[in-house]
Biopython code that builds the backbone (N, CA, C, O; Angstrom):
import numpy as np
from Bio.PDB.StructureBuilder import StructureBuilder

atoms = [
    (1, "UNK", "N", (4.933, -9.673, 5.119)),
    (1, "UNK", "CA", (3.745, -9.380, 4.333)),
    (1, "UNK", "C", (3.862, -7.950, 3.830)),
    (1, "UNK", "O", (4.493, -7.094, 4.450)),
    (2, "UNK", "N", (3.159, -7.696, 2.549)),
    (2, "UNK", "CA", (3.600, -6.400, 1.998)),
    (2, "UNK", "C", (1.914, -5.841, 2.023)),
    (2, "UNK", "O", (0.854, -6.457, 2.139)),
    (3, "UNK", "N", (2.148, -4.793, 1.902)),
    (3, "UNK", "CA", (0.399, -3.898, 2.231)),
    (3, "UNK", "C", (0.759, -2.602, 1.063)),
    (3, "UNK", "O", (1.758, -2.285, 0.418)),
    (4, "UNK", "N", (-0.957, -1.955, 1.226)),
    (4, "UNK", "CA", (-0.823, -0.661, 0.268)),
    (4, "UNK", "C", (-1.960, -0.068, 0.984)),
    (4, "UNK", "O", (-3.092, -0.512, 1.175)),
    (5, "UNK", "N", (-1.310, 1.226, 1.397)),
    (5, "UNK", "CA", (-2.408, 1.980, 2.299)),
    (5, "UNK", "C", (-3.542, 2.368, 1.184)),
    (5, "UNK", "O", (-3.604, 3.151, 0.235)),
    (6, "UNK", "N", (-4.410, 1.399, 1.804)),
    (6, "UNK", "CA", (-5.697, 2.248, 0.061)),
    (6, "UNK", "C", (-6.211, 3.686, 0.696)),
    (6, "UNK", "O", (-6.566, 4.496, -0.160)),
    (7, "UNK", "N", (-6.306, 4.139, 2.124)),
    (7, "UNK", "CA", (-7.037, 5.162, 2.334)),
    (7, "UNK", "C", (-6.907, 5.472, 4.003)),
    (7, "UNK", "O", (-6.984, 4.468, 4.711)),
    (8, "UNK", "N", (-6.738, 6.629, 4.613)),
    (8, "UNK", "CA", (-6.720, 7.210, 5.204)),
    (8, "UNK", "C", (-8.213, 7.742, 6.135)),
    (8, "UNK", "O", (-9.018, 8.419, 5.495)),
    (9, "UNK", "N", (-8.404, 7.555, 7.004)),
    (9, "UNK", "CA", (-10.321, 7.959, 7.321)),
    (9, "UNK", "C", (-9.740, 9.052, 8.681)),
    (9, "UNK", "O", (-8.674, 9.163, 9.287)),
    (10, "UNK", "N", (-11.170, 9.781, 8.747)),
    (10, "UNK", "CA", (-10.947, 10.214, 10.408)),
    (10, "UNK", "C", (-10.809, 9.675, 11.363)),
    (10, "UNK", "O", (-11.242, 8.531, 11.226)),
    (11, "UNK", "N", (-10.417, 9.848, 12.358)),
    (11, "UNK", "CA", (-10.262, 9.340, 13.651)),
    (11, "UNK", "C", (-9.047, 8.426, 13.562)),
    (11, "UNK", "O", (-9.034, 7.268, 13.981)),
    (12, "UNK", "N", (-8.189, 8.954, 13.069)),
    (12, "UNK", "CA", (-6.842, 8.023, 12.828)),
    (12, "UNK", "C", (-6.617, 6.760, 12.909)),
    (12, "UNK", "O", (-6.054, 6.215, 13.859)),
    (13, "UNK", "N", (-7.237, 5.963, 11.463)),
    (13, "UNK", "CA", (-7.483, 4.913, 11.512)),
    (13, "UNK", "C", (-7.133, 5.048, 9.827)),
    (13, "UNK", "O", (-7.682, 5.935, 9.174)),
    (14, "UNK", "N", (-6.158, 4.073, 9.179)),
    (14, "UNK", "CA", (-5.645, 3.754, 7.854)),
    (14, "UNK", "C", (-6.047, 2.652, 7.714)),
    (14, "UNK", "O", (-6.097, 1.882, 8.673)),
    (15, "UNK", "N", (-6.620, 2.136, 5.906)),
    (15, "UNK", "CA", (-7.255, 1.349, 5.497)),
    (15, "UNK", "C", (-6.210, 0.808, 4.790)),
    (15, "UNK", "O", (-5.905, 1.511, 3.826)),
    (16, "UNK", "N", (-5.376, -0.448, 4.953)),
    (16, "UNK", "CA", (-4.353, -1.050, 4.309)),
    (16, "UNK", "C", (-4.818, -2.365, 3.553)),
    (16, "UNK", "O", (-5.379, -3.207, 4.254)),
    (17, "UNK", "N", (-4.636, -2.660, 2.095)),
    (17, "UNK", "CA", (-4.936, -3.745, 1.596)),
    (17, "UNK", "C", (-3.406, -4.595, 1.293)),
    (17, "UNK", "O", (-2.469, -4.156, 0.626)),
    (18, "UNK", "N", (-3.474, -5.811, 1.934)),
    (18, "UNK", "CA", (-2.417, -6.759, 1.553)),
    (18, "UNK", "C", (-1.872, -7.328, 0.348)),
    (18, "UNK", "O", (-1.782, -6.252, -0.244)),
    (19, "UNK", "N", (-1.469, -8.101, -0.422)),
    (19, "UNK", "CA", (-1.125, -9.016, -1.530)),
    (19, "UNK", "C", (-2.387, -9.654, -1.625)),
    (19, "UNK", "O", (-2.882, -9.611, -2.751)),
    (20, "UNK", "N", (-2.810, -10.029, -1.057)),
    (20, "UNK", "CA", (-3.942, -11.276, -1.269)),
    (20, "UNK", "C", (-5.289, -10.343, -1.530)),
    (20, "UNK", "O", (-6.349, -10.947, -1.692)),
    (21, "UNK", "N", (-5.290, -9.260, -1.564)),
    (21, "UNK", "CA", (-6.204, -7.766, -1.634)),
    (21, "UNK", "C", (-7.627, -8.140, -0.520)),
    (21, "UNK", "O", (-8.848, -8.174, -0.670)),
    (22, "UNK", "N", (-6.557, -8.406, 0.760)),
    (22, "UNK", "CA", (-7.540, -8.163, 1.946)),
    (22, "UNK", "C", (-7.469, -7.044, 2.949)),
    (22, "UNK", "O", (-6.391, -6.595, 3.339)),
    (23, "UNK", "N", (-8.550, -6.636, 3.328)),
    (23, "UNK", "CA", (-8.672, -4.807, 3.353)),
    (23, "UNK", "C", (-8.601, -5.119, 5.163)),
    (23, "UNK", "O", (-9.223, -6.065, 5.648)),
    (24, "UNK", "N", (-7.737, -4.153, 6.036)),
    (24, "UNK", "CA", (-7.698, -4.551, 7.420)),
    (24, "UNK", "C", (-7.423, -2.986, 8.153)),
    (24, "UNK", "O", (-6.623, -2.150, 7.733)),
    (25, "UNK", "N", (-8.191, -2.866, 9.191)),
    (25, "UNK", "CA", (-8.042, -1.046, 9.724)),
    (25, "UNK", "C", (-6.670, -1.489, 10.377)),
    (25, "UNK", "O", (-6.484, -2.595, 10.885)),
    (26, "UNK", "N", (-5.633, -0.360, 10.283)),
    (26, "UNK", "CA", (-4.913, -0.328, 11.636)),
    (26, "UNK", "C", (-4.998, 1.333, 12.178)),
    (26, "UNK", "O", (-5.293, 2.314, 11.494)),
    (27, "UNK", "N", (-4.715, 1.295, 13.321)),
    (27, "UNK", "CA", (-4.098, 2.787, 13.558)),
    (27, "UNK", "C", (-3.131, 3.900, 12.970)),
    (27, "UNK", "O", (-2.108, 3.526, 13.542)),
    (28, "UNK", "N", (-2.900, 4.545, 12.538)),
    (28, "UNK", "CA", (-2.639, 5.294, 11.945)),
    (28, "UNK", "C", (-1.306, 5.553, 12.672)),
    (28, "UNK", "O", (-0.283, 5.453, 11.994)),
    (29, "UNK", "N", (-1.202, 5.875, 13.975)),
    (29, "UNK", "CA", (-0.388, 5.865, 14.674)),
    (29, "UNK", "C", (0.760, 4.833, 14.620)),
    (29, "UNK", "O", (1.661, 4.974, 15.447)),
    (30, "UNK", "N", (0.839, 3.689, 13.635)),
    (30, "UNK", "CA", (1.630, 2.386, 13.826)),
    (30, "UNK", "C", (2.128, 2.508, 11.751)),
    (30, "UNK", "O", (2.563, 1.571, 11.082)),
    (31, "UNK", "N", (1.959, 3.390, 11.444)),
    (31, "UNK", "CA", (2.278, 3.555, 10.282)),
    (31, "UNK", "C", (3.582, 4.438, 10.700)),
    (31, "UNK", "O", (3.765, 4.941, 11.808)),
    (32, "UNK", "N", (4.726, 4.544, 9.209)),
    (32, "UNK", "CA", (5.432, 5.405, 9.491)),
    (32, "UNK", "C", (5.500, 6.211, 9.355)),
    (32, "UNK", "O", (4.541, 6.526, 8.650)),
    (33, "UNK", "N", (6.297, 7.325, 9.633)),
    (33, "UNK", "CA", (5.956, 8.765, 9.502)),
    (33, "UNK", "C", (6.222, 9.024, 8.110)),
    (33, "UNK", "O", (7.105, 8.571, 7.381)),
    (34, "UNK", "N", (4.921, 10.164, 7.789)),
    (34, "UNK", "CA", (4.614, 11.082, 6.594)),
    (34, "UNK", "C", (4.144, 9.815, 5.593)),
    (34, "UNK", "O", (4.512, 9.785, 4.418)),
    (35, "UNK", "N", (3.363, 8.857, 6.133)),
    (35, "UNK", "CA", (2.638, 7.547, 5.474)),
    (35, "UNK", "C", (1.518, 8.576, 4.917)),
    (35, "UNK", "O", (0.919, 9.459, 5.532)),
    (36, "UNK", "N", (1.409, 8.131, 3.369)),
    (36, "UNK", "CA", (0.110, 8.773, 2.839)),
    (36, "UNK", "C", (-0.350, 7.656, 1.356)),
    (36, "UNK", "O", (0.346, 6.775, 0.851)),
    (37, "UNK", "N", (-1.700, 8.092, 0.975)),
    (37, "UNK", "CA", (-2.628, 7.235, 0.301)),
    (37, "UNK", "C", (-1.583, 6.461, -0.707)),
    (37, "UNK", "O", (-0.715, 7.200, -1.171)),
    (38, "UNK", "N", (-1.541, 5.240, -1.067)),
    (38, "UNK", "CA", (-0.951, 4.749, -2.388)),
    (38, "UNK", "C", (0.542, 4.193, -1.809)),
    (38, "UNK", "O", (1.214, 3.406, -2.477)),
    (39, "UNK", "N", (0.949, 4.659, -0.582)),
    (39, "UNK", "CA", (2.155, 4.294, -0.106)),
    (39, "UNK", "C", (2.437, 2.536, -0.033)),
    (39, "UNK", "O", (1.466, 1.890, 0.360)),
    (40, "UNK", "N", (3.639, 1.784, -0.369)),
    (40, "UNK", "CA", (3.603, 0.766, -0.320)),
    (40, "UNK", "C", (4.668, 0.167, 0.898)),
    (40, "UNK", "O", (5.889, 0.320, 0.906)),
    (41, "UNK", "N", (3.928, -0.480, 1.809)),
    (41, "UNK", "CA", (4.784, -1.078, 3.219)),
    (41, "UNK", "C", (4.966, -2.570, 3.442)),
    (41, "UNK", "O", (4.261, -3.514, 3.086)),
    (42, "UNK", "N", (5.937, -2.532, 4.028)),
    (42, "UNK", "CA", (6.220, -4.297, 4.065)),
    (42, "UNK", "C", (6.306, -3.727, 6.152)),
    (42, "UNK", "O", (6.763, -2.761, 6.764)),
    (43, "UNK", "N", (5.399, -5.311, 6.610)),
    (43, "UNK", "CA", (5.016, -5.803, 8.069)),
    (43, "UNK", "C", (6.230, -6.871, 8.397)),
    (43, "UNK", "O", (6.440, -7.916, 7.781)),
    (44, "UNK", "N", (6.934, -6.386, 9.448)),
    (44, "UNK", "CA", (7.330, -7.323, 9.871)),
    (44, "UNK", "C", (7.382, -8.512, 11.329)),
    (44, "UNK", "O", (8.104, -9.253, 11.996)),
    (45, "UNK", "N", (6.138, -8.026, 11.162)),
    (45, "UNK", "CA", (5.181, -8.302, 12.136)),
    (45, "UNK", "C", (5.016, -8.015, 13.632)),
    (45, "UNK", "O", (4.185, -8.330, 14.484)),
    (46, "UNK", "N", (6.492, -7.067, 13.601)),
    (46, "UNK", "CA", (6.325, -5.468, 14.673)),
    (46, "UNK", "C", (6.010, -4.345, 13.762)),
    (46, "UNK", "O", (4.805, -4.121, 13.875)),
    (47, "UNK", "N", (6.431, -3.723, 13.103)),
    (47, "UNK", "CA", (5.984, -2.565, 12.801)),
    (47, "UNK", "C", (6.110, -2.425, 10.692)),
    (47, "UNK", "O", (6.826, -2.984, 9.861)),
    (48, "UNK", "N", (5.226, -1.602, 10.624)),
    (48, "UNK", "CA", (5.194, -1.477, 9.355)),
    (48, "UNK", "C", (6.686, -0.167, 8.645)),
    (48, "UNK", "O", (7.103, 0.835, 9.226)),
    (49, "UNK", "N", (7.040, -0.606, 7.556)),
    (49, "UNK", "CA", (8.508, 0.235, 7.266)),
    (49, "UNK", "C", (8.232, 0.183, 5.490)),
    (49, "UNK", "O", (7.809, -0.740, 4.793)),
    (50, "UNK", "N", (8.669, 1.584, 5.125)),
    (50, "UNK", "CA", (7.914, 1.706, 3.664)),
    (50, "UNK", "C", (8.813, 0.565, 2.913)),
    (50, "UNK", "O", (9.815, 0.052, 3.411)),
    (51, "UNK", "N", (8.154, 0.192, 1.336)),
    (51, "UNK", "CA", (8.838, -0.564, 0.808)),
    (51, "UNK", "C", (9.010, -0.082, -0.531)),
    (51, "UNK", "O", (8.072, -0.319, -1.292)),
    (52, "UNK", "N", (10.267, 0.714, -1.122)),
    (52, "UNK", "CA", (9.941, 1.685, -2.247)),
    (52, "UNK", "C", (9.957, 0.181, -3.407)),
    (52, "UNK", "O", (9.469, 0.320, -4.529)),
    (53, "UNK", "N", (10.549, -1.166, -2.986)),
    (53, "UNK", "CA", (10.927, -2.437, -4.164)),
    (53, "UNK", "C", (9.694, -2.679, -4.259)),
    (53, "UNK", "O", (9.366, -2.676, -5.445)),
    (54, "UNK", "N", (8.837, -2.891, -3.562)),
    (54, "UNK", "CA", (7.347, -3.544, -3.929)),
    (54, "UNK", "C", (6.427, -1.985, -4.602)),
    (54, "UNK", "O", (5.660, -2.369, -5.486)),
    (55, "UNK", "N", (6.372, -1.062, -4.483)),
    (55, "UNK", "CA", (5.985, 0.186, -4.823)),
    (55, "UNK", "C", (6.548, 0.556, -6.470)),
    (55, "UNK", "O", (5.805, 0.887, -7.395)),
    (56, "UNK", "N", (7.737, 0.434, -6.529)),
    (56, "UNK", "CA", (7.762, -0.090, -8.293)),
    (56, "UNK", "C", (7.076, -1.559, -8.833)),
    (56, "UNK", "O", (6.109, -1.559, -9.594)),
    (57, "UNK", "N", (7.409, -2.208, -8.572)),
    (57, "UNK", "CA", (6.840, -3.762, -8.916)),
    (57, "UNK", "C", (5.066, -3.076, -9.122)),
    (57, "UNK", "O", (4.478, -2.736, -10.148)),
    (58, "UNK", "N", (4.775, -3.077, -8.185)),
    (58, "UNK", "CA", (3.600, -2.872, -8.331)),
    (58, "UNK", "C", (2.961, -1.677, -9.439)),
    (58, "UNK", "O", (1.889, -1.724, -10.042)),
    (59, "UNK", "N", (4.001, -0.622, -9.474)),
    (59, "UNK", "CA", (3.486, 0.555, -10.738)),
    (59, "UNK", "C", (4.185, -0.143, -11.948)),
    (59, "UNK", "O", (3.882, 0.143, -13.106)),
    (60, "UNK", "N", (4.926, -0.867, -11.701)),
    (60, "UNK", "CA", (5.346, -1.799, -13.562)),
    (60, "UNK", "C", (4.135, -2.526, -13.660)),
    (60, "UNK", "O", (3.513, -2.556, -14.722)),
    (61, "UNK", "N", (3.772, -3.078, -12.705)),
    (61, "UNK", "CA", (2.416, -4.416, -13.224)),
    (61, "UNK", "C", (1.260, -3.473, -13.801)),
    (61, "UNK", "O", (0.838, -3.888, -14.881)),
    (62, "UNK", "N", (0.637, -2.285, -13.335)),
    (62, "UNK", "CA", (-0.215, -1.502, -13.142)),
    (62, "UNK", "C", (-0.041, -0.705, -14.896)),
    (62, "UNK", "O", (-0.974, -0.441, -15.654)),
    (63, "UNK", "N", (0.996, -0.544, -15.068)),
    (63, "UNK", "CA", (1.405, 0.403, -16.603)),
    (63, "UNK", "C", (1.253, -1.154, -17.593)),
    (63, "UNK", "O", (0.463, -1.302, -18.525)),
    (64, "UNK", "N", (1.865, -1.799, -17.274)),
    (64, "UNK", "CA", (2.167, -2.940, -18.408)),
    (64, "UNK", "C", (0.057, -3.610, -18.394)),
    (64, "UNK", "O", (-0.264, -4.079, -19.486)),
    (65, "UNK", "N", (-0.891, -3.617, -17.508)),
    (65, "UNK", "CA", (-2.407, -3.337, -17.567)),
    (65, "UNK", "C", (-2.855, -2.490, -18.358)),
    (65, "UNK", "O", (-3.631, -2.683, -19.294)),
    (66, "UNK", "N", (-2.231, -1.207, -17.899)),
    (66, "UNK", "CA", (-2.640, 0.038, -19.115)),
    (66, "UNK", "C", (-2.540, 0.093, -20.370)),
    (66, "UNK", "O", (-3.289, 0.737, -21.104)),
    (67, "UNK", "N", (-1.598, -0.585, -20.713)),
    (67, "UNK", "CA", (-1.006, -0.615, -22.326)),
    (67, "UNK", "C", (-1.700, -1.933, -22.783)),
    (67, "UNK", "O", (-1.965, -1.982, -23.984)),
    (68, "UNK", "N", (-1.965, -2.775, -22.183)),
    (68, "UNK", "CA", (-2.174, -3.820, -22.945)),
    (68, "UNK", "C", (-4.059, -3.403, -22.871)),
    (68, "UNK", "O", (-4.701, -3.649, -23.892)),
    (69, "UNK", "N", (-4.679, -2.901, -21.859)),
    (69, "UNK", "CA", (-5.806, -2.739, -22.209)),
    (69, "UNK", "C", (-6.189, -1.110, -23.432)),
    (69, "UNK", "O", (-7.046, -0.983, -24.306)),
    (70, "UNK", "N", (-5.188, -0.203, -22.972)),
    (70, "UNK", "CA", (-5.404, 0.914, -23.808)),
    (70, "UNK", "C", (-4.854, 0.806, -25.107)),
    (70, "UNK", "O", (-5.234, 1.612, -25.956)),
    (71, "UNK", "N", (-4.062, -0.017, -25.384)),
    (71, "UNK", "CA", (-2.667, 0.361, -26.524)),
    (71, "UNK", "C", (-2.058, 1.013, -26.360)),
    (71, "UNK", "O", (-1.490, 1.357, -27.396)),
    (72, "UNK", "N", (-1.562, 1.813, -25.015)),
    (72, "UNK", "CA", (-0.369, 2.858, -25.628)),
    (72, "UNK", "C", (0.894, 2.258, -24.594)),
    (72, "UNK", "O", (2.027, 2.732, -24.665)),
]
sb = StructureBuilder()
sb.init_structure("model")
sb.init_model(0)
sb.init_chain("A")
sb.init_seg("    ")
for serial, (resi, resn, name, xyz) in enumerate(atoms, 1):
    if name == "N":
        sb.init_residue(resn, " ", resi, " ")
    sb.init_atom(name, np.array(xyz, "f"), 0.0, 1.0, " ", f" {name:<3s}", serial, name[0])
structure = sb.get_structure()
């Protein structure tokens, strides 16, 4: 399963949304190191490990939105 840390809170607790854009707390502590907002991770259902292939995919889908709603 692939995730996108949407947000970071106090008490070391990260707000990760999945593919299916379902929002789930984990510990902060179970992320990898120097994990920060917008980061994209793939679960392998021990531990989370960044995923830079889904982290483009996802900023191509996101630009090719922009242009077709902005024009540029």
């Amino acid at each position: 399963m692939r995730y996108v840390i949407d947000r970071i809170e106090d008490g070391g607790v990260a707000v990760i949304e999945d593919e299916n854009g379902v929002f789930s707390d984990v510990p902060v502590g179970s992320l990898p190191e120097g994990a920060r907002e917008g980061m994209c991770l793939r679960f392998d259902g021990e531990t989370y490990e960044p995923d830079p292939g889904y982290g483009r995919e996802r900023r191509g889908r996101i630009l090719k939105k922009h242009r077709r709603i902005f024009g540029e």
